[in-house]
TORMAR-436842 format. One record per residue: x, y, z of N, C-alpha, C in turn; residue in one letter. Coordinates in steps of 0.05 Angstrom, whole numbers, padded with zeros to 5 digits, always signed. Layout:
! TORMAR-436842
XYZXYZXYZA;...
***
This chain:
! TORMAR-436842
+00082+04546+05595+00088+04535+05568+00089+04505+05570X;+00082+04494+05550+00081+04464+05557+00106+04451+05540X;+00116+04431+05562+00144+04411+05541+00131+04403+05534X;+00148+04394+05504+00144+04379+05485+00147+04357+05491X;+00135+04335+05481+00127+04300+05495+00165+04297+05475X;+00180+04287+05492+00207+04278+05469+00201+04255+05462X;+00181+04233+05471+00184+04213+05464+00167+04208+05428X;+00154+04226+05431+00141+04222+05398+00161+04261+05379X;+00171+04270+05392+00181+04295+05379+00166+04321+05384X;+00153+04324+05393+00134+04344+05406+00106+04345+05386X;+00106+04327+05362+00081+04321+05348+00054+04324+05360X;+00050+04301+05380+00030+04305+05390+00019+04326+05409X;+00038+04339+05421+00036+04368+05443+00020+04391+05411X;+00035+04393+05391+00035+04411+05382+00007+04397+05359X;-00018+04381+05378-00041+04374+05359-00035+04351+05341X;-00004+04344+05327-00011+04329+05303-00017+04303+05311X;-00003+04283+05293+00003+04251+05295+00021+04244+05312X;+00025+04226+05330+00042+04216+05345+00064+04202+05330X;+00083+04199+05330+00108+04187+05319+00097+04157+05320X;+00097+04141+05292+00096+04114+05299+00124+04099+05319X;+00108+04079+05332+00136+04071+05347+00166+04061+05330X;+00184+04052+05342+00205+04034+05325+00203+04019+05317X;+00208+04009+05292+00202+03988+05275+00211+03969+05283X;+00200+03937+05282+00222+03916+05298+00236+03905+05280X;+00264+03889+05298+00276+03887+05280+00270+03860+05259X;+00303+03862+05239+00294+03838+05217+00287+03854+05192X;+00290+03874+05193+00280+03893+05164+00294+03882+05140X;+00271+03871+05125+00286+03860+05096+00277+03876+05065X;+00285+03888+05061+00288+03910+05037+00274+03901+05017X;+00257+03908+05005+00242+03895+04982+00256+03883+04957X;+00269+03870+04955+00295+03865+04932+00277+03848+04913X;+00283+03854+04896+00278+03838+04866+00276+03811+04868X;+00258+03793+04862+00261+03769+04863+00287+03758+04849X;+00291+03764+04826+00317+03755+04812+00340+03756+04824X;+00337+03775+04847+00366+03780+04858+00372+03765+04890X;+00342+03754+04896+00349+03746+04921+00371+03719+04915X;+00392+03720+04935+00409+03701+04933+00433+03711+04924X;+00431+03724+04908+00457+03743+04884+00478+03746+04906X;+00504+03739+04900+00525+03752+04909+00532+03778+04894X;+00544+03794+04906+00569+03818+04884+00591+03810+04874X;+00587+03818+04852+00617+03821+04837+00631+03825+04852X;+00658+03805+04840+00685+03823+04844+00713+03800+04857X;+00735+03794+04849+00750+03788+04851+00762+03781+04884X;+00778+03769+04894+00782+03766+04922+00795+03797+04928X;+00801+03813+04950+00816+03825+04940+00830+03824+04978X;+00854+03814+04977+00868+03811+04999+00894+03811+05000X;+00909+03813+05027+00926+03832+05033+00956+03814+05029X;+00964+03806+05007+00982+03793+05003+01009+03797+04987X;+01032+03794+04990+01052+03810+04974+01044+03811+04937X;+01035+03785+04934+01032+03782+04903+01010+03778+04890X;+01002+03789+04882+00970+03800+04875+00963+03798+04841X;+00962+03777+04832+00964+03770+04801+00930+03756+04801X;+00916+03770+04803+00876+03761+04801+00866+03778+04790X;+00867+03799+04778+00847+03827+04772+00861+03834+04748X;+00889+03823+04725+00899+03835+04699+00904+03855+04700X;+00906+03868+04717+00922+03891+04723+00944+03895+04715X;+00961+03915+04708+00985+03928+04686+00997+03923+04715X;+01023+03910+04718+01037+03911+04738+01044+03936+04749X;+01055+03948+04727+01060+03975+04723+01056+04001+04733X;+01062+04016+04750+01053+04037+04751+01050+04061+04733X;+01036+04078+04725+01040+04101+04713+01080+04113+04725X;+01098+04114+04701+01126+04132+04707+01119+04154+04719X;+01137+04170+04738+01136+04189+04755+01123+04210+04738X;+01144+04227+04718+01131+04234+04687+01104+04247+04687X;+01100+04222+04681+01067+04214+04674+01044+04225+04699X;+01054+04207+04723+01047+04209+04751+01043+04249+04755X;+01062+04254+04752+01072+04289+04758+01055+04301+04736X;+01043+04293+04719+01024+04310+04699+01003+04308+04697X;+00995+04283+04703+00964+04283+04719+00960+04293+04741X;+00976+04294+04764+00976+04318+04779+00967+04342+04773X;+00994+04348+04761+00987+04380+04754+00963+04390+04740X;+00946+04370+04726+00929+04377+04703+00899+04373+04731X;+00902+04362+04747+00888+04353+04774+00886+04390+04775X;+00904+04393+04786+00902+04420+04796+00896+04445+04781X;+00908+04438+04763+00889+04464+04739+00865+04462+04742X;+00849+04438+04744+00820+04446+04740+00811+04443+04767X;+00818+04443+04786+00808+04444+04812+00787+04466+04817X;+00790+04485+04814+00780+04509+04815+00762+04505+04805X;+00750+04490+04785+00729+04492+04761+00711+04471+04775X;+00719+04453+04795+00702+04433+04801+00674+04441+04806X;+00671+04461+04821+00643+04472+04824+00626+04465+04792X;+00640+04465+04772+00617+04462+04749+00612+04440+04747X;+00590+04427+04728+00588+04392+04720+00616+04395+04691X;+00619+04367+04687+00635+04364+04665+00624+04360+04640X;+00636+04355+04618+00633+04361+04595+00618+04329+04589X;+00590+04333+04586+00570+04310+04587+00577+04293+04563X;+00580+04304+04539+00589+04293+04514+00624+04281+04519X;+00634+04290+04536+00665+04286+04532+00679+04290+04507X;+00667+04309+04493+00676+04309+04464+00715+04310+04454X;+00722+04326+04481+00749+04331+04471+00761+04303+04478X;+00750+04290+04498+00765+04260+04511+00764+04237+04481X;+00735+04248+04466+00733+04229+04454+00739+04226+04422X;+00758+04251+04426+00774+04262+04403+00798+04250+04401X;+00812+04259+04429+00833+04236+04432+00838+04208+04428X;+00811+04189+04439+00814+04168+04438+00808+04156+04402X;+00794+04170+04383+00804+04162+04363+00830+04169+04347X;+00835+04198+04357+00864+04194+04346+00886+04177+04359X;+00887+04161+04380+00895+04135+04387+00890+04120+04372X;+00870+04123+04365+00855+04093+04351+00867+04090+04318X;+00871+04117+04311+00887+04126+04280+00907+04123+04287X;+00929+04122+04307+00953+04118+04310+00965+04085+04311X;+00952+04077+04324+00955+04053+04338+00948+04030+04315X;+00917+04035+04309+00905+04006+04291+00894+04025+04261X;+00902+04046+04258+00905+04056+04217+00879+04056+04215X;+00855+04069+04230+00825+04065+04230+00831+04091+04227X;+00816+04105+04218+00801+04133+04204+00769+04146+04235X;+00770+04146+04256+00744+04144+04252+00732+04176+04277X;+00716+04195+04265+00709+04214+04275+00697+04214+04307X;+00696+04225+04317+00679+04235+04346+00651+04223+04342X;+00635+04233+04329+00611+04215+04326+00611+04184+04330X;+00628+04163+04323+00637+04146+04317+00650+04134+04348X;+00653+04147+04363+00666+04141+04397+00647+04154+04417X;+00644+04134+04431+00635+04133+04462+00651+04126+04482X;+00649+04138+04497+00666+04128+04528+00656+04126+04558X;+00650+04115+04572+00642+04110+04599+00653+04107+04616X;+00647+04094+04651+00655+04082+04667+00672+04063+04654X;+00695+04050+04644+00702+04031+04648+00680+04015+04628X;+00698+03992+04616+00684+03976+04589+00653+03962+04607X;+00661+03958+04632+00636+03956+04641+00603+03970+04637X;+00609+03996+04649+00588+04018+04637+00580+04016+04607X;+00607+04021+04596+00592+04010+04562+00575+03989+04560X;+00581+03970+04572+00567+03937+04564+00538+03947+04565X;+00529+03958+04591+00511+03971+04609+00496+03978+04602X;+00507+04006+04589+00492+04016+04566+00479+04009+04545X;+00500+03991+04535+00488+03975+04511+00467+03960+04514X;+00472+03943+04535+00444+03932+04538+00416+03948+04547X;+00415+03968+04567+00404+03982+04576+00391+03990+04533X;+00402+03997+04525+00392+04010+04491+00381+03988+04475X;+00398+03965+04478+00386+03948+04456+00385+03917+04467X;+00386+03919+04498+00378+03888+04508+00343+03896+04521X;+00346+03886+04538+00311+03891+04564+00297+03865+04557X;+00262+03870+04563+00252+03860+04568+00239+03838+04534X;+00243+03821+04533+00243+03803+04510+00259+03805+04490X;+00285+03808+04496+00305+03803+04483+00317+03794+04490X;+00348+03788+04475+00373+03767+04491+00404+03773+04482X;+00415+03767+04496+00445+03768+04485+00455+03737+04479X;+00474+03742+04474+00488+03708+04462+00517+03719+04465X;+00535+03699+04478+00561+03693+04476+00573+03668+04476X;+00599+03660+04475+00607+03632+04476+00620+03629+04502X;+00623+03606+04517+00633+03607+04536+00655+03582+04534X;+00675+03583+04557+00675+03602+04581+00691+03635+04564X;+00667+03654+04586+00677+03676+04570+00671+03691+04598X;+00675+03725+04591+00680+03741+04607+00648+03736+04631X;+00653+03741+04656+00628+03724+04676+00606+03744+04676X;+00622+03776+04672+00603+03795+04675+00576+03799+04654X;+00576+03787+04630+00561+03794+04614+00532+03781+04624X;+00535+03755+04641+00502+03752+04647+00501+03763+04668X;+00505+03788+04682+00501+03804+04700+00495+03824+04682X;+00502+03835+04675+00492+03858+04651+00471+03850+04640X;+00465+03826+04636+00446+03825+04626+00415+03820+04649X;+00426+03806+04674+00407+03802+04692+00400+03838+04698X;+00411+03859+04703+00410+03876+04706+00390+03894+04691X;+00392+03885+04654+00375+03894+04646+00348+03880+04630X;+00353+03864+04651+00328+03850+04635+00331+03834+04612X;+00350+03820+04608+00360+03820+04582+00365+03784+04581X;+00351+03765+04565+00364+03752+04570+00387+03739+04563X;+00400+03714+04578+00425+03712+04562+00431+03678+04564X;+00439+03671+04535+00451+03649+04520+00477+03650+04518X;+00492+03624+04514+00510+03618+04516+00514+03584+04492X;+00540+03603+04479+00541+03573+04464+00567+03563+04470X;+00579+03540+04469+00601+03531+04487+00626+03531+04457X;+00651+03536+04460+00677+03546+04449+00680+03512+04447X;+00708+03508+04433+00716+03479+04433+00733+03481+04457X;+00747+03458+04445+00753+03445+04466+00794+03465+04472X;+00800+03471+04449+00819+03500+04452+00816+03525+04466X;+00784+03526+04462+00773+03555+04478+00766+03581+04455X;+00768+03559+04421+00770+03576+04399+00735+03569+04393X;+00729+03591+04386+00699+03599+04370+00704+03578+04336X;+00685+03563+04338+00684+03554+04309+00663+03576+04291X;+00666+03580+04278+00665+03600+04260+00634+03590+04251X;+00629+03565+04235+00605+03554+04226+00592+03556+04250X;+00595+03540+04269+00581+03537+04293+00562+03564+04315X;+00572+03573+04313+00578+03599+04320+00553+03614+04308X;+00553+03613+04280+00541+03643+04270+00515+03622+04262X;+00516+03595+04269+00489+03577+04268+00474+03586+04285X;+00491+03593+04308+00479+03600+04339+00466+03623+04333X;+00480+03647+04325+00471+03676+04324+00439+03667+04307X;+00441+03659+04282+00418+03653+04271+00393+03645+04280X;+00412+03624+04307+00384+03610+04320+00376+03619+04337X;+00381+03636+04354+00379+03655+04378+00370+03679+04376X;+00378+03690+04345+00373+03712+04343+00374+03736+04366X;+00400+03734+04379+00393+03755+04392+00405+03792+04382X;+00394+03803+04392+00399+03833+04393+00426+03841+04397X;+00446+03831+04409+00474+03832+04423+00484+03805+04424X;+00505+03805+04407+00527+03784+04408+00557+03789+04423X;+00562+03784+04445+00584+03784+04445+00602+03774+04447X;+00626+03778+04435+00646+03765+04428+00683+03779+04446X;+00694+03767+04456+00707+03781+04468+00726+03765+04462X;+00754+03782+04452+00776+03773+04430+00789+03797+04441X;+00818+03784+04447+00827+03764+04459+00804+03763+04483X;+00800+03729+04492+00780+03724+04507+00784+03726+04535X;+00765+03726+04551+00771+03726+04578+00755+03702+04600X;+00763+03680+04600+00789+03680+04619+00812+03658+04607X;+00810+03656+04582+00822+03641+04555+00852+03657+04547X;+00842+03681+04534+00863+03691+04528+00860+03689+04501X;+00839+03669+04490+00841+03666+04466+00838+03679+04443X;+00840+03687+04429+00843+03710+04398+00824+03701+04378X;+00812+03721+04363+00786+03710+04347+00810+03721+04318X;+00801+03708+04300+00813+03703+04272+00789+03729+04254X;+00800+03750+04252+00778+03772+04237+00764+03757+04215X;+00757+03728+04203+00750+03729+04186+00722+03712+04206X;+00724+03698+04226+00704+03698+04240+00691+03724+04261X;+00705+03741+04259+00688+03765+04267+00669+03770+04243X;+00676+03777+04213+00668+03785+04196+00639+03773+04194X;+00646+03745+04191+00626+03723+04187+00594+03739+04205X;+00595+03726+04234+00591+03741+04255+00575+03759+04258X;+00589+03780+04249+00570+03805+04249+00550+03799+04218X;+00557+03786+04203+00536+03790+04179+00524+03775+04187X;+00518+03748+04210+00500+03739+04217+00487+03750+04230X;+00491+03765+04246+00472+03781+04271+00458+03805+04259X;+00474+03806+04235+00465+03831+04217+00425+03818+04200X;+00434+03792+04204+00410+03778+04195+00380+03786+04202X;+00389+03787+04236+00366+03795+04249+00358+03821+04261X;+00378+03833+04242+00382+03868+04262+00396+03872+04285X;+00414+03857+04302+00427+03844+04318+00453+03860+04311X;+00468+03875+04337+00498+03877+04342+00517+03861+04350X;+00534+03855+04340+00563+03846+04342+00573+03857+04352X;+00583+03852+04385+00598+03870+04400+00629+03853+04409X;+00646+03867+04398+00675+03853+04404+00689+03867+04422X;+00687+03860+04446+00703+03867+04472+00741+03856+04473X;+00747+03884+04464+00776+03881+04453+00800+03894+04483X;+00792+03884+04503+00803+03904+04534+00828+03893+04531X;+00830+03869+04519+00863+03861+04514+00873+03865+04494X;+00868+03885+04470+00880+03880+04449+00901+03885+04441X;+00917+03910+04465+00940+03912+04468+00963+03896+04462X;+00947+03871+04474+00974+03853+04484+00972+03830+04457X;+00951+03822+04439+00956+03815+04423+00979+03807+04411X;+00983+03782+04400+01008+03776+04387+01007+03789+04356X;+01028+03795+04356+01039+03806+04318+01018+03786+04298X;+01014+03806+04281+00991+03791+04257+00972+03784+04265X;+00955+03786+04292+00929+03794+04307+00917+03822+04290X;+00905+03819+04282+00880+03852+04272+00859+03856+04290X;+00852+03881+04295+00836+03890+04305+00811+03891+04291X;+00792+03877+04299+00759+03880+04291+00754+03904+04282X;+00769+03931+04296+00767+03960+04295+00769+03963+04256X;+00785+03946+04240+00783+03945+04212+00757+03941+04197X;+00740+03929+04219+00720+03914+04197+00695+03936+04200X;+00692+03958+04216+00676+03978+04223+00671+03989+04195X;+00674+04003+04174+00669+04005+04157+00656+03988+04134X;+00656+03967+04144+00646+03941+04133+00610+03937+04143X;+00609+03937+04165+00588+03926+04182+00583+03946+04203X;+00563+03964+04189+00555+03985+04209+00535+03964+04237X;+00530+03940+04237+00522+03931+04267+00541+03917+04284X;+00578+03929+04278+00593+03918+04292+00603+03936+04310X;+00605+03932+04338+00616+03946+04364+00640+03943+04363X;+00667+03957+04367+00681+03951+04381+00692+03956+04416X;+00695+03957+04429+00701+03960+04460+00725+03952+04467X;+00735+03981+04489+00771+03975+04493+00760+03988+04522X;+00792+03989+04532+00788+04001+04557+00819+04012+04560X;+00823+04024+04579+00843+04042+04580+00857+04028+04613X;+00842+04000+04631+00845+03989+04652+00869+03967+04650X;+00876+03963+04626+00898+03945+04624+00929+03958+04616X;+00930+03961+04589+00954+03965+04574+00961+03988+04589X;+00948+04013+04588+00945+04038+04601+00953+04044+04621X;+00958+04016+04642+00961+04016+04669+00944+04040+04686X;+00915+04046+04680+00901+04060+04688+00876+04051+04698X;+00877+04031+04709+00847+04016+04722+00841+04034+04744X;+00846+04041+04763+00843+04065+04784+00833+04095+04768X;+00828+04096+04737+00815+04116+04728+00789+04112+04711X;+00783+04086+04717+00760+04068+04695+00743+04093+04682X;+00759+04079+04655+00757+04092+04628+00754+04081+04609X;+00727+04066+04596+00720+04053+04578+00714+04067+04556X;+00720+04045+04524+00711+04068+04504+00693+04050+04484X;+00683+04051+04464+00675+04044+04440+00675+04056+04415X;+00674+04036+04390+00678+04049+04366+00659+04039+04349X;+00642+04053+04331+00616+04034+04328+00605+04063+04306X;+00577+04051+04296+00566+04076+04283+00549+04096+04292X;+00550+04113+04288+00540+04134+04299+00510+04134+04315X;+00493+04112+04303+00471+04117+04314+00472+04099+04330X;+00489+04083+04343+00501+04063+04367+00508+04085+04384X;+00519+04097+04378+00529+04127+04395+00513+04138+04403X;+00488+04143+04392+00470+04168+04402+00449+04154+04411X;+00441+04123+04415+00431+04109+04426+00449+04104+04454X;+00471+04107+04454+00482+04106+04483+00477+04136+04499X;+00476+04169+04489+00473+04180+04494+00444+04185+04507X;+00420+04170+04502+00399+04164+04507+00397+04156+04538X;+00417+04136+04541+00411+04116+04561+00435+04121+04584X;+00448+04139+04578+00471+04150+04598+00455+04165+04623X;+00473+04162+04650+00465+04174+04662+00476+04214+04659X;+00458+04225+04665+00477+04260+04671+00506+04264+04674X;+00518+04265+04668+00550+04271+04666+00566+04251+04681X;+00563+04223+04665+00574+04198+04673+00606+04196+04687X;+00617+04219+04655+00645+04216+04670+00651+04234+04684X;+00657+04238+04706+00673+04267+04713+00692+04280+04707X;+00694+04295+04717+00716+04330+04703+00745+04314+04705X;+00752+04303+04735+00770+04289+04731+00784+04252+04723X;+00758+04249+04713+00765+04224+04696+00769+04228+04664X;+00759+04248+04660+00762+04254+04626+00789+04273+04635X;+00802+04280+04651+00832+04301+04651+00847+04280+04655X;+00846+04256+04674+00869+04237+04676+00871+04236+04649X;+00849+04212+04639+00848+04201+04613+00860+04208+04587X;+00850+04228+04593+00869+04251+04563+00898+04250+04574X;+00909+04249+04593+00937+04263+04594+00943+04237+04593X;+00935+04210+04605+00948+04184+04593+00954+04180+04567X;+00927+04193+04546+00934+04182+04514+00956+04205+04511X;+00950+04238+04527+00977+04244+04510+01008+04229+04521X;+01010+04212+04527+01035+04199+04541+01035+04168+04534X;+01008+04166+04518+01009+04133+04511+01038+04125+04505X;+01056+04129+04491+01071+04122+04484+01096+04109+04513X;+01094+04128+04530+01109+04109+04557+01098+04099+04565X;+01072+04104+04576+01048+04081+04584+01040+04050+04571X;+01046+04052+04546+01046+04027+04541+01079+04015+04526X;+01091+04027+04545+01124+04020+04533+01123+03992+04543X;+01123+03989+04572+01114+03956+04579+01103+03940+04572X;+01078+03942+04548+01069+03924+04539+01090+03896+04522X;+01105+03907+04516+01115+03875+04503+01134+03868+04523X;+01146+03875+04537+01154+03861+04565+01135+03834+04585X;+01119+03846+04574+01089+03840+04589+01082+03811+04568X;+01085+03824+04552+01073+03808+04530+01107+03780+04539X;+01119+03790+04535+01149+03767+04537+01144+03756+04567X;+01142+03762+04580+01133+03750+04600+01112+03733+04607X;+01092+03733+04586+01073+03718+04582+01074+03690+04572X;+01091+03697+04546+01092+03670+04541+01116+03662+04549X;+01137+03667+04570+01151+03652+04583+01130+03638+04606X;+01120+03650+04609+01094+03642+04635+01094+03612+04616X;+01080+03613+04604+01058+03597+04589+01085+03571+04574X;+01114+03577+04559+01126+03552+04569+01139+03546+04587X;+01146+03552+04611+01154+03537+04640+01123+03528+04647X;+01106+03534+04650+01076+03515+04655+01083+03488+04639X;+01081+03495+04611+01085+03476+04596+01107+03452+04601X;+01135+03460+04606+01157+03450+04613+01151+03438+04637X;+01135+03442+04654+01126+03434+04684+01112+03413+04689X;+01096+03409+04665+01073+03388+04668+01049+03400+04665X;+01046+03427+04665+01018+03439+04671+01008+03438+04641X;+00979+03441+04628+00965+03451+04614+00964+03487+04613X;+00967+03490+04587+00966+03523+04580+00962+03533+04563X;+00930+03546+04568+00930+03562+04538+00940+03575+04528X;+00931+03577+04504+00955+03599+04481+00934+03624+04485X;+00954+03641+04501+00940+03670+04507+00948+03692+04487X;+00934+03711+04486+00942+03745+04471+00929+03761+04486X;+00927+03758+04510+00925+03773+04539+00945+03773+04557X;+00943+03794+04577+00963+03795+04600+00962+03771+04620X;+00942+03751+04614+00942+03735+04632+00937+03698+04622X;+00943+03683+04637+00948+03653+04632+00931+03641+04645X;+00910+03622+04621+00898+03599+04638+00912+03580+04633X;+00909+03561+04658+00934+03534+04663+00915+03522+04686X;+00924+03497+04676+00916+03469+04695+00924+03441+04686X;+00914+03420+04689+00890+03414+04696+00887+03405+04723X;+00871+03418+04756+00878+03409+04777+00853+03380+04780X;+00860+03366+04798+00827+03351+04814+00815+03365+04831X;+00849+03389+04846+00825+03408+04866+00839+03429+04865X;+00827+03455+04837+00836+03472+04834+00832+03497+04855X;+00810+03496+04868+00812+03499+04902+00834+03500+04921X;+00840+03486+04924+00865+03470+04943+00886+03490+04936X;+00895+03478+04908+00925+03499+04898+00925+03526+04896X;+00894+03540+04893+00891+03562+04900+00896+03578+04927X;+00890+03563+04945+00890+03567+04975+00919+03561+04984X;+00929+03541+04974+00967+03539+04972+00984+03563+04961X;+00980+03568+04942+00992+03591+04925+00977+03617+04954X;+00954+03629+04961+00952+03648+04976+00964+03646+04999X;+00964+03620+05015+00988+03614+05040+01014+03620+05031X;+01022+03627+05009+01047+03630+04996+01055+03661+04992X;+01031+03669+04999+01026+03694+04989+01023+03701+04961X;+01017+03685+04950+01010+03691+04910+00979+03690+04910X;+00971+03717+04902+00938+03709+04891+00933+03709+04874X;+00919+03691+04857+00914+03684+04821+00885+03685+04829X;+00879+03678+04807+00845+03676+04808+00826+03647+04803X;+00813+03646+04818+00796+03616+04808+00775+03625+04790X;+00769+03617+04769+00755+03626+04746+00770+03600+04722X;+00742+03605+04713+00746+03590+04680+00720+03558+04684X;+00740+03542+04671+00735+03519+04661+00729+03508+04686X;+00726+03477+04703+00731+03466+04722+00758+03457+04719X;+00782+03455+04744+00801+03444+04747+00820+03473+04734X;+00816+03491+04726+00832+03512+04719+00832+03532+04731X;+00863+03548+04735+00860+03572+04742+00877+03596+04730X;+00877+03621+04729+00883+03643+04721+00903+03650+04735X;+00927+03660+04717+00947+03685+04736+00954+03700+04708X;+00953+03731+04715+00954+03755+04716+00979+03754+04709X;+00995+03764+04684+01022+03776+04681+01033+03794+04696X;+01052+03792+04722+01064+03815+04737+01093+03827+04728X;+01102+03836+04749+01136+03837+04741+01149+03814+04749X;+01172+03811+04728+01187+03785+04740+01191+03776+04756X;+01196+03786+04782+01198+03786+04814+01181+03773+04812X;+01153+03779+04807+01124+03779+04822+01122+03743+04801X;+01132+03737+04773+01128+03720+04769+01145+03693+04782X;+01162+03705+04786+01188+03686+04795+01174+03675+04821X;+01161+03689+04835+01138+03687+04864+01116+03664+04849X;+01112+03665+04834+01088+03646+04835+01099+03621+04817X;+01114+03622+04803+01131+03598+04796+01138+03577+04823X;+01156+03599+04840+01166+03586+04866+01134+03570+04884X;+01118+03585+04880+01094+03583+04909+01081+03554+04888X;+01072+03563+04864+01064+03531+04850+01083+03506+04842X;+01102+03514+04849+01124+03490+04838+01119+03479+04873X;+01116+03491+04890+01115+03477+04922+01093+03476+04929X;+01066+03475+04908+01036+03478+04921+01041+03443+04924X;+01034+03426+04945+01029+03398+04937+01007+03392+04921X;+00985+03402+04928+00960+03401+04909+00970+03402+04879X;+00985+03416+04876+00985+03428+04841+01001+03405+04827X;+01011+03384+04842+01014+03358+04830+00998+03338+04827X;+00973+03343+04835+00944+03329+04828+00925+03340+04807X;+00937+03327+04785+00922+03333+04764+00913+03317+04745X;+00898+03322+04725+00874+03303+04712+00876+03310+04682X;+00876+03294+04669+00883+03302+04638+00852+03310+04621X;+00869+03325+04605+00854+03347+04590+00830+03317+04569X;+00812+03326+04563+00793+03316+04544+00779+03333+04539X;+00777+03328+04510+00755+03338+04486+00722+03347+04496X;+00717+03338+04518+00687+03334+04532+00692+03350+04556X;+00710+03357+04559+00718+03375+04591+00698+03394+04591X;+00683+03402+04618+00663+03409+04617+00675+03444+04623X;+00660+03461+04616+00669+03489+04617+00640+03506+04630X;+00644+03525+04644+00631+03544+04661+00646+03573+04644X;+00634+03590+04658+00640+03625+04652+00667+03622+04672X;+00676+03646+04654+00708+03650+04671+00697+03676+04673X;+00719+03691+04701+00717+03718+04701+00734+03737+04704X;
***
């Protein structure tokens, strides 16, 4: 009987092709021209007591809460062997009767979508109504991910610059939509990495501009939780302007980022154009069972929100009282500066063990609403950064980049 040659697999003993040899090394993957160079997403994420970079609900889910997503874990365990419910219809039943509880909107299952995390939505959206010779438009500095969503789908993307507050002028603004004409506007209220709040009568505007060109108005609302009193939800004007999006997420107020659970509210054939472009049973069995048992519990889950919210703008006057620059937020989180090397004080505050985030404007940086402890920590670590006493005054011309 004859051995098999091991060095090609016994191929050639047994007549066929010989095994080509090993490939040498240096193997470089055929990557997209667009992407050579690209870093990944994503925030620092390191091993430090105080961790205020990612807007995260300080919060944990209450024991409660904790012990019922459990249990509801294990009810359907057994069932995992099947796929999940591709439509999510009962998840997405719930999230409008949230949506009737919370902001007095009326709006059916047809009318809601939900994904990965407000991300996936964006995704989608563009994947349906961005690609190849089209564009999005936003104002900056605004959320960083949107020209990644858009490099992703082909989509291109504009940017028109906010004042010098970080507020959208209203005229200016829907000049842009007009001149750009793009397919997807987005607008993200309260803003990110601003904090800043859009005035519904410039949403309104807005969407009847983009409405000009057949164009969506998409208002990325992931903070709207934390909104200050007499803030309205865009979610009102949906009956108004069938080409307006709205978008939430369930990663903040919810204290449920570890279940990324994004939703939207929009018209129906925005809906069934996302169903188009979804992948096969996006969410799983157990991301639509957390999810549901959070909204049935919304009410302790977001008991912290105005704690959160009071803690915010104590944040925002001790900055003030300090010397620092601070915007006026209606998010869980604070931009503040102005540094010469907002670098430096970043890297002081993490020797301190506080991590905030570098993002925004130049000379500015981000921190994340925690628990008091956790704020009282970064008060202490920036009141002793030496850097964070090198700073440069604010002007009208201050140059601004994407925040993230």
């Amino acid at each position: 009987m004859t051995t098999p040659d091991v060095t090609t697999g016994g191929a050639a003993a047994a007549g066929g092709t010989a095994r080509p040899a090993p490939a040498a090394a240096g193997f470089t993957p055929p990557l997209r021209l667009d992407l050579v160079g690209e870093r990944p997403y994503g925030a620092p994420q390191l091993a430090v007591p105080v961790r205020l970079n990612t807007n995260e609900n300080p919060y944990p889910p209450p024991p409660q809460v904790a012990a019922a997503m459990a249990d509801e874990i294990r009810r359907i365990a057994a069932g995992l062997n099947r796929y999940p419910d591709r439509e999510a219809a009962v998840l997405r039943a719930d999230l409008a009767e949230y949506l009737a509880a919370t902001e007095h909107v009326s709006l059916d299952v047809a009318r809601i979508w939900a994904a990965n995390g407000s991300n996936e939505v964006f995704h989608q959206l563009l994947l349906a109504f961005g690609g190849p010779g089209r564009s999005a438009l936003s104002f900056a500095p605004t959320y960083s991910m949107y020209p990644q969503y858009c490099r992703d789908t082909f989509t291109r993307y504009a940017t028109e610059p906010r004042g010098a507050d970080f507020s959208v002028d209203t005229e200016a603004a829907c000049a842009a939509v007009r001149r750009h004409r793009p397919t997807v506007t987005f607008l993200a209220a309260p803003n990110n990495p601003t904090g800043t709040a859009v005035p519904l009568d410039t949403v309104a505007h807005l969407a009847s501009a983009a409405a000009e060109s057949g164009g969506l108005l998409v208002v990325d609302e992931a903070y709207a939780e934390f909104r200050r009193p007499g803030t309205t939800s865009a979610l009102t004007l949906l009956d108004d302007f069938p080409n307006l999006v709205v978008t939430r997420t369930m990663s903040k107020a919810f204290a449920a980022a570890g279940v990324r659970l994004g939703y939207l509210a929009a018209h129906p054939a925005v809906v069934d154009a996302l169903r188009i472009v979804r992948l096969p049973y996006h969410l799983s069995t157990v991301t639509q069972t957390v999810a549901r048992v959070a909204l049935a519990h919304a009410a302790e889950l977001l008991a912290q929100v105005a704690e959160i919210r009071a803690e915010r703008d104590a944040t925002v006057a001790w900055l003030r009282e300090s010397g620092f620059t601070a915007a006026e937020s209606d998010a869980n989180f604070v931009l503040f500066g102005i540094f010469a090397d907002a670098h430096r004080v970043w890297q002081e505050l993490v020797d301190a063990g506080v991590l905030i985030r570098e993002t925004g404007p130049d000379g500015w940086l981000r921190v994340s609403i925690g628990t008091p402890e956790e704020m009282r920590a970064f008060r202490t670590a920036l009141a002793a950064a030496p850097a964070a006493g090198r700073r440069v005054r604010r002007t009208d011309g201050a140059p601004h980049q994407e925040g993230g």
